[in-house]
N, C-alpha and C positions, 0 to 999 in steps of 0.2 A: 474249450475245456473238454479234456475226455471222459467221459461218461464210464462210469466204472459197472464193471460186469455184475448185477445184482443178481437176488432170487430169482427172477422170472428168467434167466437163460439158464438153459437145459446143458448140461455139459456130458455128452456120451459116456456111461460108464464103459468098464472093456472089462472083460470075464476074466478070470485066471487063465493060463495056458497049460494042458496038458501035455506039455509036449518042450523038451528040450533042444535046444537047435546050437549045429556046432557054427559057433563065435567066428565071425573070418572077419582079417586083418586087412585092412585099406592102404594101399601104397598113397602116404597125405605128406606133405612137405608145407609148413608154414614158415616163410623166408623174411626174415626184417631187414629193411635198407637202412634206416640208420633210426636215434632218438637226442633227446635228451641227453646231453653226452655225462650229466653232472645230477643225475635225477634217480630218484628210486622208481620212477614211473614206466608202465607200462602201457604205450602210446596206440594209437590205431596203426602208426604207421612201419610197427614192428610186426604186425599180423596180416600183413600183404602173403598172396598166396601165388601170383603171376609166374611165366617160367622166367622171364629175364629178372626176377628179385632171389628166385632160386639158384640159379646161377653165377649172379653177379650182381650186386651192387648196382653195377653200371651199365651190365648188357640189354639191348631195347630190341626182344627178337619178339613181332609176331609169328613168326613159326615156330619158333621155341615152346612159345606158350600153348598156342592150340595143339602139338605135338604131345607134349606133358598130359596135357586136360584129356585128348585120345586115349593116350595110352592109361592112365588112370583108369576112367570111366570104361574102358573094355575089361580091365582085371576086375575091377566093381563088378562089374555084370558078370564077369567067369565067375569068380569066386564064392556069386550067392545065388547059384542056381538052384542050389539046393533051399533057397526060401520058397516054398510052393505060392505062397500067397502073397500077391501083390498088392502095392500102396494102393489101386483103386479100388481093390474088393471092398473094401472096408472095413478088414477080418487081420490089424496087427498083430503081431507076435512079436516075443522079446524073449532071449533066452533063460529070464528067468522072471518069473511075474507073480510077486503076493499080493497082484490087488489094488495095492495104492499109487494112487492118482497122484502128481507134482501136480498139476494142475487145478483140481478140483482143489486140494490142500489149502494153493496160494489165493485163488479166487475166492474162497470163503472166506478168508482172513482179509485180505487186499483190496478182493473185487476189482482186477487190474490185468491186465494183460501179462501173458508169464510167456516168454520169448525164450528163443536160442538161435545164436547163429550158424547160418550154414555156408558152403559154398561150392558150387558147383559141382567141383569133382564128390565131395560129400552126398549130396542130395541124392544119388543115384545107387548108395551105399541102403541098400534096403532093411539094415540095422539102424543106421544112423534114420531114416526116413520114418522109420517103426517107433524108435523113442522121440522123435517131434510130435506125428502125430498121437502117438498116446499120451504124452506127458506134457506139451505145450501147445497153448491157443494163438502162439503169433512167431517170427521170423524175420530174422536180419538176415540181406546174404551179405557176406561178410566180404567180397571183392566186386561182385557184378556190376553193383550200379553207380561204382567209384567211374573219376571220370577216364582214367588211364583205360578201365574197362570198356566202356561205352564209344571211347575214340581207336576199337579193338587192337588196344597194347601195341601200337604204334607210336611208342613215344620217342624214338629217335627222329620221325620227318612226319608231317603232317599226311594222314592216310587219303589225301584226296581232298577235293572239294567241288562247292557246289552253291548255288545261287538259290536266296532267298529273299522274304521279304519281313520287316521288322519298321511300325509305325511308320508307313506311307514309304519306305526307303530300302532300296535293293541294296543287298550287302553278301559277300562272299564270307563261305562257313564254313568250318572242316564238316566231314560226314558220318554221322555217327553209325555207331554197329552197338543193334540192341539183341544180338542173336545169343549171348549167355543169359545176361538176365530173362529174355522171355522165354528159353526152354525150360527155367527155372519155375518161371511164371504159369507156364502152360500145369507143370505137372500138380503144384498149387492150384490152380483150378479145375485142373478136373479130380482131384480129389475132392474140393469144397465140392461140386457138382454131385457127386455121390456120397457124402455126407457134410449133407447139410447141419448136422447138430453136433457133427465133430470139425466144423469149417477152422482154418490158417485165418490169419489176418498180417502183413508183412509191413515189416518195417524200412521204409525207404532211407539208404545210406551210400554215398552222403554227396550232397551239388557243389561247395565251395570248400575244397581243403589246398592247402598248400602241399600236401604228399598225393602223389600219385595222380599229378593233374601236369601232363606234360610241359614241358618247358615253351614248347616252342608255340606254343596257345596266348602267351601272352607279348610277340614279338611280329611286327611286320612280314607279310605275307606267310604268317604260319609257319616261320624261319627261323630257328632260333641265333642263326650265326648273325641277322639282322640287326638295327637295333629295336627296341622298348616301344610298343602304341604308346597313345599319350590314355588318360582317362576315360576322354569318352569316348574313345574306340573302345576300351576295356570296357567300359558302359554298354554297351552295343555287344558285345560278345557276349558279356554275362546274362543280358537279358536275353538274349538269343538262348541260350545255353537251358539257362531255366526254365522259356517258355516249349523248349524242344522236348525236354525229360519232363515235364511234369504232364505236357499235353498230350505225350503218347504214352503215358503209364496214370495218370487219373483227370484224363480230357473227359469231356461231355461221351464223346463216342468209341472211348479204349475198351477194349473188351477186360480190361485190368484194371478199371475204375474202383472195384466197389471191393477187391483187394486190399487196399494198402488205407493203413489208418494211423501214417503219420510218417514225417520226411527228416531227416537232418539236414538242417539249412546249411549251418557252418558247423565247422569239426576244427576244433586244437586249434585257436584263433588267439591263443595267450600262452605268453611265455613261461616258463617254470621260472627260468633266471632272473627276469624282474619282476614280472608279475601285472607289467602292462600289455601292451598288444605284442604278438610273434613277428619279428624283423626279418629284412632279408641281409638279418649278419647276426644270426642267432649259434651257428657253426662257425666261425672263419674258416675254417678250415674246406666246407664243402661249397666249392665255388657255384655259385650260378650258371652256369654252363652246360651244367649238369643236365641229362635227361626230366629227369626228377628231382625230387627234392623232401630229404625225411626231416629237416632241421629247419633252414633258411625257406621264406617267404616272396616269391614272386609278384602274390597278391600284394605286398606289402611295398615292394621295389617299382610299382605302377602306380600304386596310389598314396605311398607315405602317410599314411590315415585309416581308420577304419569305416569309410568311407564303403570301400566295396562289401562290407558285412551291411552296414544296412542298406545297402539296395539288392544285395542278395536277398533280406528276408521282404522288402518290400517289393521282389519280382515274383519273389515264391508265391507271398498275399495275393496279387494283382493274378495268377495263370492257378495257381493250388483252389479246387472247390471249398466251399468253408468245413468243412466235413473233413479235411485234412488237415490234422497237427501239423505244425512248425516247429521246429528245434533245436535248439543248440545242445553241442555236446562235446566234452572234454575231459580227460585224463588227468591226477593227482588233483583233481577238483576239491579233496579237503586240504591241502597246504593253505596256509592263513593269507601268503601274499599269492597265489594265485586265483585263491578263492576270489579276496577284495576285487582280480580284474576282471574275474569273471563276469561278477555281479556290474560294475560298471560299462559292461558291455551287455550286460543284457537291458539295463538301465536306459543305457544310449538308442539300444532298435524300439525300445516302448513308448520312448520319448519322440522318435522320429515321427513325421506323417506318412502313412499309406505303409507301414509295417504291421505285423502282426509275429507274434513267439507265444508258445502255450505252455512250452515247459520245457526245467533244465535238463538234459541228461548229464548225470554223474555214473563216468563209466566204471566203475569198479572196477580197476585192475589194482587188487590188492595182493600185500605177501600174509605168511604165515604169520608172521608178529608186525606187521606195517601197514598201513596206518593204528592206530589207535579208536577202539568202537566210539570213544568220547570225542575224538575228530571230526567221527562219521556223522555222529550224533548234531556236531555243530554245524558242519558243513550241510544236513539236509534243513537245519532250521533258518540260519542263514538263507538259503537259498530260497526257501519258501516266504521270508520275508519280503523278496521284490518279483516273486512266481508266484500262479496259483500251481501249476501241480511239478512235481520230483521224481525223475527217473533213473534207475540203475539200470545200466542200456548193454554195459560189457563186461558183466560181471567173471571174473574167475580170479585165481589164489594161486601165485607162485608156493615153491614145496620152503620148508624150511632149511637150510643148509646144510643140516647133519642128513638128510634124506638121501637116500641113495639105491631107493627102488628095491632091496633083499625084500623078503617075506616080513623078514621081526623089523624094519625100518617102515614101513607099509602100513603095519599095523598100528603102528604107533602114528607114524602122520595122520591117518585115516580118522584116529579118532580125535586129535587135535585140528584136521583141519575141521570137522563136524562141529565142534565146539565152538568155533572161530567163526562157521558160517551159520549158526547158531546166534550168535551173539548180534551178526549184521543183519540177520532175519529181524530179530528182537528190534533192534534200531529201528527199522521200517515200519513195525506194527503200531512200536507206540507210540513215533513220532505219525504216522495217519488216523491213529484214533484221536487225536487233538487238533484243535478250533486253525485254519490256516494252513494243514499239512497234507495236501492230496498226493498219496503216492500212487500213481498209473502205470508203470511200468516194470516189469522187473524179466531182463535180459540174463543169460548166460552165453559167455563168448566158444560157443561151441557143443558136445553134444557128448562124446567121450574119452577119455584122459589122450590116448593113443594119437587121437586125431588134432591136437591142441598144438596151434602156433610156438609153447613153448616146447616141446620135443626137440626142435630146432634149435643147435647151438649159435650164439650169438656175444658177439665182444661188445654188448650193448648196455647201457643203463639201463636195468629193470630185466633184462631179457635173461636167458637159459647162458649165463656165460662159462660153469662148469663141466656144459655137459651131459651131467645128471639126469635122470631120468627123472618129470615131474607129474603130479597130479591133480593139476587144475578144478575140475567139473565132477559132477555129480553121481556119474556114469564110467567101470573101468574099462580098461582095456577089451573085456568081453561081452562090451555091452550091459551091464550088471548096473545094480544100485549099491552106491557105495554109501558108506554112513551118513557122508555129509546130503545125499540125497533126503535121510530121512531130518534132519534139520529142521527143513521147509514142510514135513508132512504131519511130523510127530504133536 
C-alpha cells in the first residue's frame, strides 16, 4: 500500500515572482491511432506522441521520430533562452505566481501524490518543467517507457537482437533503447539531487498494453509476416521483457531505483463493447497485420485468455522491489459493464499465486457534462470494495461542444469546467475520508491546455473530432492558472 504523504514531509514553499516572463509557445503534436470506435472514451492509446503516429496511422519511421523530438527540443531550447534560471538552480519561475501551491493544496486534503504527465519533447520546455516542479510531487512520461518506445520506434522490423539468459536458458531478445526515457530520468535526478525537499517521484507507464507494443514481438523470429509463438514462448518474452525494464529502472543497483514509486502492470485490458476482457476482433476492421495496434489485442490472439495479465502482474511481483506499486489502469472505468470487468480482473490477479496489485487507476478522461459525478462516485466505491487504494492516474476534461476558443466562449467554459473539476475534487475527498476508501493518487494528463493531446484533430471516439480548440488542464496556453486550477486549491 502507498503510504500517504503526512505532516512530517516538508513540502518546499516557492515565493511570489517579481518578475513577469514572456510565455513561449512549444511546437507539441499529440497524434492518436485509433480508439473505441463506439465509445465516448478517451483511451491512452489516443495520446501517443511518436513521429510515425503523427504522420500516419500506419507509418513505422524510427528517423521520423527522432527527427521530430530534434527538431522540437532545439526550438524548446531557442525559444526559452530568455528563462535565465534553470530547472537545477532551484529558483522556478512561472509567468504569473499568487503564491498558491496545487500541490501543497492536494497533500493536505489527500495526503497523496499529485502527478502530471510529461513527455519528452515537453520536459525540456522550461515553462512546462517550472509548473511540475512547483505545482507537483510526482510524473507520468506519457510516451517513453511504452514498449513501442523502449524497442526505439521500430515497429515495422524488429531493431536487432541479442542473446540472453532467462531461468537457467539462453534465448534470443529484441534490444532494447532506454536513451528517451533516461534522459528524461537523468534530468529528474539531478533536480531531486539539488532539491531534496522539492524531490519528483515518477510514475512507471506502462509494460503490457496491446497499443503501441509492436506487432512483430509476438511472432516467430521477431517477424511479423511469420506465424504466432505458441504461449510459452509468449511466457518467455514477457517475463524477459519485465525482468529487463524493471531491473534497469528499480534493480538493486539502477542509479533510478529510489525514483519511481509505482508501475502500470497492464493498461485497457477490457472491452468498452462487452465489458469482458479486449479481443484480438475488437475493430474488424483493423487487421492484425498491422504495425500496431489501437483497438485489437495480440495479447489476446496468443493466449485466448487472461492468462498473460496475471503473469504480467506475477513477473512484475517476482523482479519489482516491494517498495514498488503495481497497477492496473483503464479508461471509461465508470461505465457499469466495464467497470463489472474490470473488478473481475483485478479479482482474478489477487486470486492468483505469486501476484501482487496495490491499486486501481481510474484514468479520468472525462468530458464537460460525461460521465456523471454520481458515476464517479460509484465507480471509486465499487472499486475500493475489492482494492485497498484508488487512483485518478489521467485526469483531463474534453471542452463542451458549443466551445470554440473566442474570448466570451472561454470564459464561460473556464468557469464550467472549474465547477465540473470541482465537483470530481469533492468526490475524492469524501469518498477518502471514509472507512475502506485510500485515494493515493491523483494524475493530470499533461501540464498546459496548448500542449494537450487533444489540440490534435482526430475522426475518433472521444477525441478532438471538430477541430476546435480545447481546454483540458489546469494551466493556459501562457502558462497561467486557470479557474479550474483553483478548484483543487480553493
Amino acid at each position: 500500500m502507498i503510504k500517504k504523504f503526512g505532516s512530517n514531509i516538508t513540502i518546499k514553499k516557492l515565493g511570489r515572482m517579481t518578475a513577469l516572463f514572456l510565455a513561449v509557445s512549444m511546437l507539441a503534436g499529440c497524434s492518436a491511432k485509433s480508439s473505441e470506435s463506439n465509445s465516448n472514451a478517451i483511451s491512452d492509446e489516443q495520446q501517443t506522441e511518436s513521429a510515425q503516429q503523427a504522420e500516419s496511422a500506419e507509418t513505422e519511421s524510427t528517423g521520423g521520430t527522432e527527427a521530430m523530438e530534434t527538431e522540437t527540443t532545439e526550438i524548446a531550447a531557442t525559444t526559452t533562452e530568455a528563462v535565465t534560471e534553470t530547472a537545477e538552480s532551484g529558483e522556478t519561475q512561472a509567468a504569473v505566481d499568487d503564491g498558491v501551491i496545487l500541490k501543497d493544496a492536494v497533500v493536505k486534503e489527500l495526503g497523496c501524490y499529485v502527478g502530471a504527465a510529461v513527455t519528452g519533447m515537453e520536459i525540456n520546455n522550461e515553462q512546462v518543467w517550472d509548473i511540475v516542479t512547483t505545482h507537483f510531487n510526482a510524473v507520468t512520461f506519457g510516451n517513453e517507457l511504452k514498449p513501442d518506445a523502449l524497442f526505439g520506434y521500430s515497429n515495422a522490423v524488429c531493431p536487432g537482437t541479442t542473446e540472453v539468459e532467462l531461468n537457467g536458458e539462453t534465448m534470443t531478445v529484441p534490444k532494447v533503447n532506454y536513451t528517451r526515457a533516461d534522459t528524461m530520468l537523468e534530468k529528474v535526478l539531478q533536480w531531486n539531487e539539488k532539491n531534496p525537499d522539492n524531490a519528483l517521484k515518477v510514475r512507471g507507464h506502462v509494460l503490457v498494453w496491446h497499443s503501441q507494443t509492436p506487432e512483430w514481438f509476438f511472432h516467430e523470429d521477431y517477424d511479423k509476416t511469420k506465424p504466432y509463438v505458441d504461449k510459452d514462448t509468449m511466457n518467455k518474452r514477457l517475463e524477459w521483457y519485465i525482468r529487463t525494464v524493471l531491473t534497469h529502472y528499480t534493480g538493486e543497483n539502477s542509479k533510478y531505483k529510489d525514483l519511481f514509486y509505482g508501475w502500470d502492470v497492464v493498461n485497457e485490458a477490457v472491452s468498452d463493447a462487452t465489458g469482458t476482457y479486449r479481443s484480438d476482433n475488437e475493430n474488424p476492421n483493423e487487421p492484425l497485420s498491422n504495425d500496431t495496434h489501437g483497438n485489437n489485442s495480440s495479447w489476446w490472439h496468443v493466449y485466448e485468455s487472461n492468462e498473460y495479465i496475471i503473469n504480467a502482474f506475477k513477473y512484475a511481483n517476482k523482479y519489482a522491489p516491494a517498495s514498488l506499486e503495481l497497477y492496473y489502469n483503464d479508461y471509461n472505468e465508470y461505465m457499469a459493464n466495464k467497470k463489472e470487468g474490470i473488478i473481475e480482473l483485478i479479482k482474478a490477479v489477487q486470486s492468483a499465486e505469486g501476484t501482487r496489485i496495490d491499486a486501481m487507476g481510474m484514468q479520468g478522461h472525462y468530458g464537460a457534462d460525461w460521465p456523471s459525478i454520481s458515476d464517479i462516485e460509484t465507480a471509486i466505491h465499487d472499486y475500493a470494495q475489492v482494492i485497498d487504494n484508488i487512483q485518478l492516474t489521467e485526469c483531463d476534461m474534453k471542452a463542451s461542444e458549443s466551445y470554440d476558443g473566442s474570448p466570451e466562449a472561454k470564459e464561460k467554459e473556464y468557469k464550467a469546467q472549474a465547477e465540473r473539476y470541482r465537483a470530481i475534487y469533492q468526490a475524492l475527498k469524501s469518498a477518502s475520508k471514509e472507512d475502506g476508501v485510500n485515494v493515493t493518487s491523483l494524475t493530470f494528463w499533461g501540464t498546459a491546455d496548448h500542449l494537450s493531446w487533444l489540440q490534435s484533430r482526430s475522426n475518433i471516439g472521444g477525441g478532438n473530432t471538430t477541430g476546435l480548440p480545447e481546454c483540458p488542464l489546469l494551466f493556459d496556453e501562457n502558462y497561467e492558472k486557470k479557474p479550474a486550477f483553483y478548484a483543487f486549491t480553493e
